[in-house]
N, C-alpha and C positions, 0 to 999 in steps of 0.2 A: 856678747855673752860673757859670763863668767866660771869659771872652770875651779873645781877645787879637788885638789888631791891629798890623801888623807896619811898619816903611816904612826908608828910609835904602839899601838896594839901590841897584846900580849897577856902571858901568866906572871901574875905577881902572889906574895904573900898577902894576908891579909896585915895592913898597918905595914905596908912597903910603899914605892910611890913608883907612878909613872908620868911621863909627859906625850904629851900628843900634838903630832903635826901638824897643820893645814897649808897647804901652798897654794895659792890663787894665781889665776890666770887670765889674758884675757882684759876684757874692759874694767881693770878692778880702781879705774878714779870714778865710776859710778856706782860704788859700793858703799850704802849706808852703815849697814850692820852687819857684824859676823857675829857667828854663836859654834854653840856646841848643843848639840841634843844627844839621845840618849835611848836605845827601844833595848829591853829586855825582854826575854822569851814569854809570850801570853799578856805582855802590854803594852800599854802604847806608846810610842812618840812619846819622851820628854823633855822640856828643858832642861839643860846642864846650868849655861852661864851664857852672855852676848857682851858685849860690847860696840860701839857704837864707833862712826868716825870720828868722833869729839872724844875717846876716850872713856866715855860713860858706861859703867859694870854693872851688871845685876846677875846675879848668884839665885839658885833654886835654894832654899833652904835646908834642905837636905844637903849640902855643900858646902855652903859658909863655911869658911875658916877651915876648910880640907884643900877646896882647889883656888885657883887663879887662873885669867886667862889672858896673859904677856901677846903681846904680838910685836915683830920686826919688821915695820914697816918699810925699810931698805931690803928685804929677805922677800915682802909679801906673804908674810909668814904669820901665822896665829897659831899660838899654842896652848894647850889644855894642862897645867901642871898639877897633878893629883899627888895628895899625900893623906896619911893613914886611912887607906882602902881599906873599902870593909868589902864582905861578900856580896852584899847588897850594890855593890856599885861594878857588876860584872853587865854587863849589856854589850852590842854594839851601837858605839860613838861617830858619830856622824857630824861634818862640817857644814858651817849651813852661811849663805852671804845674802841678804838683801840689796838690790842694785835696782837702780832705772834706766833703762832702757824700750824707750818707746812705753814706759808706761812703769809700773812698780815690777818687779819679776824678784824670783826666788830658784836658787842654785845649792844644791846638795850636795856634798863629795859620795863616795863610795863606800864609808863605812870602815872602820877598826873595830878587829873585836877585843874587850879589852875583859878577861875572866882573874877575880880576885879568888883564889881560894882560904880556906878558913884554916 
């Protein structure tokens, strides 16, 4: 299994930045993809950004050219680097790992909350 633990949550201003942890654990050389998602209050589940083992990005729209998503893989480490937050981008932030293990499986961290004010 794979295990992810989450931290870097918080109050920012609005157009301040934050970065976000994720620490994997566990079977993570059977890990295809990590991402970031996203649920704010009354919707649902969203993509943020992922990345792939090969390095390969893909960004929500709504993010382009705000976040990036660096990862240290000597650390096991993926990060979420946010910059000029808006209000809109208050949720909590969720780590997320695609691995196989006896088959395709899916691993969630616990969640930061991360609230922009205006």
């Amino acid at each position: 299994q794979v295990q992810l633990v989450e931290s870097g949550g918080g109050l920012v201003q609005a157009g301040g930045s934050l970065r976000l942890s994720c620490v994997a654990s566990g079977s993570i050389f059977t890990i295809n993809a990590m991402g970031w998602y996203r649920q704010a209050p009354g919707k649902q589940r969203e993509l943020v950004a992922t990345i792939t083992s090969g390095g390969i990005t893909n960004y929500a729209d709504s993010v382009k050219g705000r976040f990036t998503i660096p990862r240290d893989n000597a650390k096991n480490t993926l990060y979420l680097q946010m910059n000029s937050l808006k209000p809109e981008d208050t949720a909590v932030y969720y780590c997320n790992a695609n691995y196989q293990r006896d088959g395709p499986k899916t691993s969630w961290g616990q969640g930061t909350q991360v609230t922009v004010s205006s």
